[in-house]
C-alpha positions in Angstrom: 65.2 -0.6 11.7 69.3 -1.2 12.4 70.4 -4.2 13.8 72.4 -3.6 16.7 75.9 -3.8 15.9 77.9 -7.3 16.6 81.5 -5.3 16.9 82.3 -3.8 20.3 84.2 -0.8 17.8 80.5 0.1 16.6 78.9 -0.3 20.3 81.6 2.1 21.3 80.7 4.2 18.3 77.5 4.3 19.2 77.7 5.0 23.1 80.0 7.5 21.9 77.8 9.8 20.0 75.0 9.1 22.3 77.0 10.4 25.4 78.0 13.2 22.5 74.5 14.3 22.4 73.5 13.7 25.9 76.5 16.3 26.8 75.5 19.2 24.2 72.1 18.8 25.0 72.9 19.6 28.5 75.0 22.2 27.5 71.9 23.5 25.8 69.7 23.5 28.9 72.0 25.5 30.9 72.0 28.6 27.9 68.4 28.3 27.5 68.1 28.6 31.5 70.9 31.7 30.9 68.3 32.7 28.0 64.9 33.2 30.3 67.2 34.7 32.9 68.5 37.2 30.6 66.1 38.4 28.7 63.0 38.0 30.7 61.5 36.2 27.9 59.1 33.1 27.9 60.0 29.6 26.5 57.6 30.1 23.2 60.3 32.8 22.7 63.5 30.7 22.8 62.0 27.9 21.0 60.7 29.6 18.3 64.2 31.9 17.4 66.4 29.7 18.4 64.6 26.7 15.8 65.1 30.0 13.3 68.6 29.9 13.9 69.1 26.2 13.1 67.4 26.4 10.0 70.2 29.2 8.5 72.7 27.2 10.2 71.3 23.8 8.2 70.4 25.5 5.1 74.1 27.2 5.1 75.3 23.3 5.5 73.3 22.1 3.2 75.6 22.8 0.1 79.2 21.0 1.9 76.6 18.1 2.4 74.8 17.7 -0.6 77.8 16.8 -2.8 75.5 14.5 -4.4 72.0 14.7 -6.0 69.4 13.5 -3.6 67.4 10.4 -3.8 64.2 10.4 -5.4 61.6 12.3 -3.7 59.2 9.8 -2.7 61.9 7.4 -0.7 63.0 10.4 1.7 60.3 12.6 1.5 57.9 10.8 4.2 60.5 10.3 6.8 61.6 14.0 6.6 58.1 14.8 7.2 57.6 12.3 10.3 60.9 13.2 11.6 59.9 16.6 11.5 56.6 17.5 11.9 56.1 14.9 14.6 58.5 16.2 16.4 56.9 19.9 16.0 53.7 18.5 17.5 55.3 16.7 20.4 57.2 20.3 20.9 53.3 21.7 20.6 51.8 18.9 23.1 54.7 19.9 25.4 54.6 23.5 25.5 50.7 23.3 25.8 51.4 21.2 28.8 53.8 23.7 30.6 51.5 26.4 30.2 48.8 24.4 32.0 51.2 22.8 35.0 54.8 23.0 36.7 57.6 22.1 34.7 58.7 19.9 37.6 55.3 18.1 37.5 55.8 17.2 33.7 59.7 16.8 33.0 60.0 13.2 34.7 56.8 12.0 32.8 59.1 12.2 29.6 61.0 9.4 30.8 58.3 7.2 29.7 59.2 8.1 26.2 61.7 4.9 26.3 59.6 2.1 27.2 56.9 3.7 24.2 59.7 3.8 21.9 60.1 -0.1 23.0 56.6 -0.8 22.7 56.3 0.8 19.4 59.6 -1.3 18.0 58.1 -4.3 19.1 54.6 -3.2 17.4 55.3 -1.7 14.2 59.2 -3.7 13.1 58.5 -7.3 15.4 61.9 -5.6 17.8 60.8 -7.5 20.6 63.1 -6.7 23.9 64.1 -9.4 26.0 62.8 -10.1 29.4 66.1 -8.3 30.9 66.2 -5.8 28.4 62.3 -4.8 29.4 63.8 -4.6 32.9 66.1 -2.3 32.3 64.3 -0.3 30.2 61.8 0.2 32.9 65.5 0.5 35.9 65.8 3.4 33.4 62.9 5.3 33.6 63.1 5.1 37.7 67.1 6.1 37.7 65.4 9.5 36.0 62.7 9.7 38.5 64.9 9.6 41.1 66.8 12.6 39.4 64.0 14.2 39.1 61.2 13.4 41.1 57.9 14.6 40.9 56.6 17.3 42.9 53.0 15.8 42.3 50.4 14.6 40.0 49.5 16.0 37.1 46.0 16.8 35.7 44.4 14.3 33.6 44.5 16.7 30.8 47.8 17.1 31.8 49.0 13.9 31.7 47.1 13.5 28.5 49.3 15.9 26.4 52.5 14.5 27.9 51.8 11.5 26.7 50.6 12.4 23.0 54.0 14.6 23.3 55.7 11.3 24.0 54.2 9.4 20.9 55.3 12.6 19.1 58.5 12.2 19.9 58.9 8.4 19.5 57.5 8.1 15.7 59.8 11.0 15.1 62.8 9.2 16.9 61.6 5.9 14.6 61.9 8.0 11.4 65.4 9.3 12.0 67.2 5.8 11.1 65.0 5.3 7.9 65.8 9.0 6.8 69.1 7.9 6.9 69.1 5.2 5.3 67.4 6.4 2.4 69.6 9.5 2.2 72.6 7.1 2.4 71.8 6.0 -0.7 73.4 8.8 -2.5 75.2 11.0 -0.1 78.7 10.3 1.8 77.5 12.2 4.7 73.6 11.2 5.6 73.3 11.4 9.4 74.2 15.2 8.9 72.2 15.7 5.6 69.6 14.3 7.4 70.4 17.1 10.2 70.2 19.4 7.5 67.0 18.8 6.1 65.0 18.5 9.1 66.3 21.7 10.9 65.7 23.7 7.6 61.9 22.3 7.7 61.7 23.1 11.5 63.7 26.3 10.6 60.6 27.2 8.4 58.3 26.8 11.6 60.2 29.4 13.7 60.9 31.7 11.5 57.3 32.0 11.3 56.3 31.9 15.1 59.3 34.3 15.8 56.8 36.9 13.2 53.5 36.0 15.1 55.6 36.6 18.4 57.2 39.7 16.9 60.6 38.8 18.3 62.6 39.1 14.9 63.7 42.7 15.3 64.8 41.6 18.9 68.4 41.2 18.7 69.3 40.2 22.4 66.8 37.4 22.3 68.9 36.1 19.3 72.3 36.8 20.6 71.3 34.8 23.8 69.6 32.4 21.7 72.3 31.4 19.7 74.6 29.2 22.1 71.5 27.6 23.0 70.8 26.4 19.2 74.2 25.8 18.5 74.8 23.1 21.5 70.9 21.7 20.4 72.1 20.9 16.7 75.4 19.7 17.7 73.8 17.3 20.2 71.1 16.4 17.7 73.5 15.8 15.1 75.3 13.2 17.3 71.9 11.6 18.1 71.3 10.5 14.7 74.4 9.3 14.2 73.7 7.1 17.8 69.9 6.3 16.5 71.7 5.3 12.7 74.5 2.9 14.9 72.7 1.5 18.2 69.1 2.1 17.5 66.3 4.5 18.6 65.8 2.4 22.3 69.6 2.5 23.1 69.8 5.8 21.8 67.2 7.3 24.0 68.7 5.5 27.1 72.0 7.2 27.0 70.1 10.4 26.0 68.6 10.1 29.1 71.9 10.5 30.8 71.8 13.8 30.2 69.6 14.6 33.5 72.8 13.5 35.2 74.9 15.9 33.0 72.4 18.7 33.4 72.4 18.3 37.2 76.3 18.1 37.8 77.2 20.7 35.0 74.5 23.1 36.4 76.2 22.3 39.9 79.6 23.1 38.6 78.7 26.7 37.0 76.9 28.0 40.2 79.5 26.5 42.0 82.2 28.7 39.9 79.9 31.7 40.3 79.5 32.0 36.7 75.6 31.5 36.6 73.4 30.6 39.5 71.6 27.0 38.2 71.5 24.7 40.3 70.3 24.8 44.4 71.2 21.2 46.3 69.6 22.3 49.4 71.0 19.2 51.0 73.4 16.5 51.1 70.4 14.3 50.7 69.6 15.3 47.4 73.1 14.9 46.6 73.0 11.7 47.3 69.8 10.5 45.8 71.0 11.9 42.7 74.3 10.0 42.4 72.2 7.1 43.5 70.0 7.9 40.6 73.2 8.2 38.2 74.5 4.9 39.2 71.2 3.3 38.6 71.1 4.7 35.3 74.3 4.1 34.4 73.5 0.2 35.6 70.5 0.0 33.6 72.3 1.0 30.0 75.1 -1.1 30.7 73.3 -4.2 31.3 70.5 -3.2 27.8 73.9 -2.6 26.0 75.4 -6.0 27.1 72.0 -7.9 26.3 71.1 -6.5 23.1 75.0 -7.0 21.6 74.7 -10.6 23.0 71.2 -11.4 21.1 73.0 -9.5 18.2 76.0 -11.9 17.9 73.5 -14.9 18.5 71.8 -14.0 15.8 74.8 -13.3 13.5 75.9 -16.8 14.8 72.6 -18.3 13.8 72.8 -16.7 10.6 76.3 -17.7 9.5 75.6 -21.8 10.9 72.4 -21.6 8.8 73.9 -20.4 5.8 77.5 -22.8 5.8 74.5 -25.9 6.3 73.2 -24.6 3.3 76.2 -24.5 1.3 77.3 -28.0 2.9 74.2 -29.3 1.7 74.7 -28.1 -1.6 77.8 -29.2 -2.0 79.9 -26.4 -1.9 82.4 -24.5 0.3 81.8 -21.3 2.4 84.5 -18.7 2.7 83.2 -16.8 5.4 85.6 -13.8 4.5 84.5 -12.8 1.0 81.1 -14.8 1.6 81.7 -16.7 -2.0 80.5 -19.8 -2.9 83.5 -22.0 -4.7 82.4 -25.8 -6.3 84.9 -27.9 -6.6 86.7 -28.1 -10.0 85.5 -32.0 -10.5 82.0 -31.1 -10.4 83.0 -28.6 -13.3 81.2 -29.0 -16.9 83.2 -26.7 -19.6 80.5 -24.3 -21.2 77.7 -24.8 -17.9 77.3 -22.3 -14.7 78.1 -24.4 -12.0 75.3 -24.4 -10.3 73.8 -26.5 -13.4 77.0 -28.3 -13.7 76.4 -29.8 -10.1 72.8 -30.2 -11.0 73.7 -32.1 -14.0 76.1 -34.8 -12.2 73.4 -35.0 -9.7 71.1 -36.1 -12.3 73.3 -38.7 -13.6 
């Protein structure tokens, strides 16, 4: 997994392209609620053409991006497939869910995504949080029930798929950075080859379930379709690059800022009388949602602030423990180019150095 970064520039970075995502994600919600408005449709419908129309946007990418050949098969291949196909089955868990209870019942549940996503770091890659860090992980997950509260309990079975939709989404969320990685290997651009690669796979999927669903001679449900996709891969692009920088945990965290976005952009079109989204029947639930905001916005800042300061601990652990080491070897450390230099009396013409020094050690 990435370190978290040590330079405020990369934290930045990194908030950056999570807000990025957070933002067109939203954006995405408000054309997919334009999209079941319009077209009287159901949400199998938008998913599966509008997943269709990010695969031909990847796979028309895919040739500016792959500049390079790609790695070898086997140390890309697996991620592509976990970043993928988990994420189809967490789609499947969900939808099955939504068919079975009220979307208002289910959506906050998905905030428990993040302390998973924790749990699993710690389990799988030793990523333990800190004691603060845990707290707000958890501040988190409340700011987005406050949001969005729950208009009851779920069902066991319910509850049941929301959480296996959860575990989908976190081992897919867990692949993204090593996907990545791997690609990086070869190819100048790998958060967006990796974009690529795993919208063309999903593409795949919908272009099939738009057949079974007989929507693909619809063209209204992929004109209105089409903003919707285009805002989801912009935002998605911009979450692996966030996921790549900060990390899966800090990632998700400022992706869940987009209940605050969805709620005050939805808020500012009905408003404008361009599209009627959003009802706040009362000042109350004004208020509770700016209360929920600021809670939110509380608990990244103080998960940011914690994890950069255990990241330049450790970087300051690191760099002590390695100029000890070259002390006690004799040498000198320049921290810039991290070269090792021996003094030119310990210098034997014809030996390395290192067996130079070994040598006069020995006599």
């Amino acid at each position: 997994m990435p370190e978290f970064p040590e330079t405020i520039g990369l934290v930045v970075t990194g908030i950056l392209f999570g807000l990025g995502a957070a933002v067109f994600q939203s954006f995405s919600y408000v054309f997919s609620r334009r999209f079941l408005k319009e077209c009287s449709a159901k949400p199998q419908h938008l998913f599966a053409m509008s997943h269709l129309l990010m695969g031909v946007m990847a796979l028309g990418a895919l040739p500016l991006l792959k500049q390079n050949p790609l790695p070898p098969l086997n140390q890309w291949a697996w991620y592509l497939i976990g970043t993928a196909g988990c994420y189809l089955l967490a789609q499947l868990f969900l939808f099955t869910a939504l068919n079975r209870s009220d979307s208002s019942k289910i959506a906050p549940l998905l905030g428990l995504k993040i302390p998973t996503l924790a749990f699993l770091s710690w389990a799988l890659f030793q990523d333990m949080p800190s004691v603060i860090a845990w707290f707000a992980i958890f501040l988190c997950v409340a700011a987005g029930a406050i949001i969005s509260p729950p208009s009851g309990v779920p069902q066991i079975q319910v509850l049941l798929l929301v959480l296996s939709a959860c575990l989908g989404y976190c081992i897919s969320d867990l692949c993204i950075p090593h996907l990545v990685d791997a690609l990086s290997r070869t190819s100048e651009h790998p958060t967006l080859l990796g974009v690529s690669l795993t919208y063309i796979a999903c593409g795949a999927v919908g272009a099939i379930a738009t057949f079974i669903q007989k929507i693909h001679r619809t063209p209204r449900i992929a004109v209105f379709a089409f903003p919707h996709a285009l805002s989801w891969l912009i935002g998605i692009s911009f979450l692996f690059a966030c996921f790549a920088t900060l990390g899966v945990v800090a990632g998700n965290m400022l992706q869940a800022t987009r209940g605050i976005w969805s709620v005050f952009l939805g808020m500012a079109i009905t408003a404008a009388g361009l599209l009627h989204i959003d009802d706040v029947s009362s000042r109350r639930v004004l208020v509770r949602r700016i209360i929920g905001a600021v809670i939110m916005t509380t608990s990244i800042v103080v998960y940011l602030h914690v994890e950069h300061r255990e990241a330049r601990t450790k970087s300051e652990q690191r760099e002590a423990v390695s100029h000890h080491n070259a002390e006690s070897c004799g040498c000198s450390v320049f921290a810039d180019s991290q070269s090792v230099v021996v003094p030119p009396s310990r210098l034997v013409p014809g030996l390395p150095a290192r067996r130079a020094y070994s040598s006069e050690r020995l006599r």
